[in-house]
NUVEXMAR-230789 format. One line per 2 residues: number of its first residue (from 0); for each residue x, y, z of C-alpha. Coordinates in nm, 2 decimals. Example, Ala and Ser with C-alpha at 12.3 -4.5 7.8 and 13.67 -1.06 7.14 Angstrom:
residues 2
0) 1.23 -0.45 0.78  1.37 -0.11 0.71
//
This chain:
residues 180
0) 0.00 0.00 0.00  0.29 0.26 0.08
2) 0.43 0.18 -0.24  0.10 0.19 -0.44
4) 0.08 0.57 -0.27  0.47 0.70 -0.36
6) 0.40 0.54 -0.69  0.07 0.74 -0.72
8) 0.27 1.07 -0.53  0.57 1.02 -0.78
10) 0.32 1.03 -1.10  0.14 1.30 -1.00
12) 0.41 1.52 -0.89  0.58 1.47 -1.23
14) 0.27 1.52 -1.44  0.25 1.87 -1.24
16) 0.58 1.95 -1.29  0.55 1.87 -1.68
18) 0.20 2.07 -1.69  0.34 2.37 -1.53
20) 0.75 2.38 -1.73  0.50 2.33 -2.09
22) 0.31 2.62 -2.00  0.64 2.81 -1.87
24) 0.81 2.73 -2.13  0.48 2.88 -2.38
26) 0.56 3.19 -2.22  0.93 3.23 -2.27
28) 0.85 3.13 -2.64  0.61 3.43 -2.67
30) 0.86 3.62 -2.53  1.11 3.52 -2.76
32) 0.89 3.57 -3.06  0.84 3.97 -3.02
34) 1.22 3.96 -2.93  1.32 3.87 -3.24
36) 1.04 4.11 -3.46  1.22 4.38 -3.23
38) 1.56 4.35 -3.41  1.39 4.42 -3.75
40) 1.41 4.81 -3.64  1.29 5.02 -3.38
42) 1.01 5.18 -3.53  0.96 5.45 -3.30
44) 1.28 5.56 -3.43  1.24 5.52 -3.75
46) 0.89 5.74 -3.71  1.12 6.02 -3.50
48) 1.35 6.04 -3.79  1.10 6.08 -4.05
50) 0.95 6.38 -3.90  1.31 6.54 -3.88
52) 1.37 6.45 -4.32  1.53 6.10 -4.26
54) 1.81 6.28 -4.03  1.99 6.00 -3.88
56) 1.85 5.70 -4.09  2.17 5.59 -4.16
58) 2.31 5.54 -3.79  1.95 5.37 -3.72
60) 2.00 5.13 -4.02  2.39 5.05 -3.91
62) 2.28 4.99 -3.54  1.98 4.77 -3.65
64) 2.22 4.57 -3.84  2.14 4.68 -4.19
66) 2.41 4.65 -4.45  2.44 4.93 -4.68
68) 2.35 4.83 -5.06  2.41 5.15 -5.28
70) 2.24 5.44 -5.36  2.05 5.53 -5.69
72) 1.91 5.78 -5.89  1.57 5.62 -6.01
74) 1.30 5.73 -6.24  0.92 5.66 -6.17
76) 0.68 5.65 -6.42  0.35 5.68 -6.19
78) 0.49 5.98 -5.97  0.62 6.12 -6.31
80) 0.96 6.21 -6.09  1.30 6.16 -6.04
82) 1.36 6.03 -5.70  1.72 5.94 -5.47
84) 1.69 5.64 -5.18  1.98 5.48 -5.05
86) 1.88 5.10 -4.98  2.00 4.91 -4.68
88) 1.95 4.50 -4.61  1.92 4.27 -4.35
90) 1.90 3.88 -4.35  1.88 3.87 -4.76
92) 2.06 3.95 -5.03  1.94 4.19 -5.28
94) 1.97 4.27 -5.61  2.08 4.60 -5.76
96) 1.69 4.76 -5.74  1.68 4.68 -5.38
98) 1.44 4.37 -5.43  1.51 4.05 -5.21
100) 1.68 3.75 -5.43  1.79 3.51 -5.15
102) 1.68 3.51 -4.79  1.89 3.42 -4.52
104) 1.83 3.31 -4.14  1.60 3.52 -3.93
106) 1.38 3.81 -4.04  1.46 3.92 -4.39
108) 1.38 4.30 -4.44  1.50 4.59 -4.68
110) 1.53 4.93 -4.54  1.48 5.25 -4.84
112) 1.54 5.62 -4.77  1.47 5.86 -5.06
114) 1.35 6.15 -5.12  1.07 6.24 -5.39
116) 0.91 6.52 -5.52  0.67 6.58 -5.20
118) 0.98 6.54 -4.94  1.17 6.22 -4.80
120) 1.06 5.89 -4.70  1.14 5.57 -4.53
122) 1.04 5.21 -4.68  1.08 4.90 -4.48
124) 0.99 4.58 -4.64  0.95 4.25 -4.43
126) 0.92 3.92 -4.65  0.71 3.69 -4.34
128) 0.37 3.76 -4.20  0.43 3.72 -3.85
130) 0.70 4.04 -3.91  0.45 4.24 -4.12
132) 0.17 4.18 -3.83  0.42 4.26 -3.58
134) 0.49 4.60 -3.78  0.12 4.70 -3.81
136) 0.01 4.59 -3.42  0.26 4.82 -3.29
138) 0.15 5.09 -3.53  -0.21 5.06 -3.40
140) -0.19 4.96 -3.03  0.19 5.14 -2.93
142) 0.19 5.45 -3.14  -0.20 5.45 -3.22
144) -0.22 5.51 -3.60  -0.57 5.53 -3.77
146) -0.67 5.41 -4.05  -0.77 5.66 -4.28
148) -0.76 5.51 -4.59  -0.78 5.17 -4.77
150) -0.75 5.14 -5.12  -0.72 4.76 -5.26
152) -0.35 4.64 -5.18  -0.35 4.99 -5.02
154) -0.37 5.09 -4.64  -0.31 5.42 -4.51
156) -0.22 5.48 -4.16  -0.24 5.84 -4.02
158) -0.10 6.01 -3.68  -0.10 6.42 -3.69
160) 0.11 6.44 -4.01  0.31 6.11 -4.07
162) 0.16 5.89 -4.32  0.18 5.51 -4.37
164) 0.14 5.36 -4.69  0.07 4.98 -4.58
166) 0.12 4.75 -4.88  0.10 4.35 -4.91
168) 0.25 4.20 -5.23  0.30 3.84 -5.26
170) 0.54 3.76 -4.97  0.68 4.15 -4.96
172) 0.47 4.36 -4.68  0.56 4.72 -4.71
174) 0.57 5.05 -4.48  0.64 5.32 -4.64
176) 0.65 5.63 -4.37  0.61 6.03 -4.53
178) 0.50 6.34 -4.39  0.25 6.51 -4.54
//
């Protein structure tokens, strides 16, 4: 009988133990998911130096861990302008118009700062979901944009004057941040 009841003790205290590292360890996973969206880029940041013309962009890209890809002079035929960006990568390699052609370990994203005819702007591009839901909760719930807009692939976010141009595309999910 006293072994029927350590048996019994033995079982039960392992099942509880079990029961309660699972749901521990649930909990350190969670963590660990918004850890790594985190190292994407600190949007709050990125938001700050859009309102000051992209001033500093390029210390907040290096510090994020963005390599520097090159800058260009491009032409666009639906804004009918010339426009500059410099284009910045992390986790992927990318080809010489800044889109994605091999994605390494972790969260892929390309980083563009230009400057077009209405003023400058910043474009991140995140290539998984989780990222690009990641990007738009903290929009909403930590820096409380509105939606003001949506427009097919289209979504605009609005806060006082900085805009975001939300944008889903196959696997590329773009933010494209301007003042207006």
């Amino acid at each position: 009988m006293k072994a029927l009841i350590s048996f019994l003790i033995f079982i039960i205290s392992t099942l509880c133990c079990y029961s309660q590292s699972s749901v521990m360890g649930a909990q350190r996973q969670s963590a660990a998911q918004r850890a790594t969206f985190n190292d994407i880029i600190s949007i709050g940041e990125l938001i700050k130096s859009v309102k000051e013309g992209n001033v500093g962009i390029k210390k907040i890209a290096e510090r994020s861990g963005y390599a520097f890809r090159g800058r260009g002079r491009y032409h666009d035929p639906e804004l009918n302008d010339f426009y500059y960006e410099d284009v910045y990568y992390k986790n992927c390699m990318v080809a010489a118009d800044g889109s994605p052609i091999k994605y390494g370990k972790g969260n892929s994203s390309v980083l563009i700062a230009g400057s077009v005819g209405f003023g400058p702007f910043v474009s991140i591009r995140v290539y998984n979901k989780r990222a690009y839901n990641y990007i738009k909760s903290e929009l909403r719930n930590k820096f409380h944009f509105k939606t003001a807009e949506v427009d097919g692939k289209w979504t605009t976010l609005k806060k006082g004057n900085v805009i975001v141009d939300v944008s889903v595309d196959g696997n590329a999910y773009g933010f494209t941040f301007y003042i207006k």
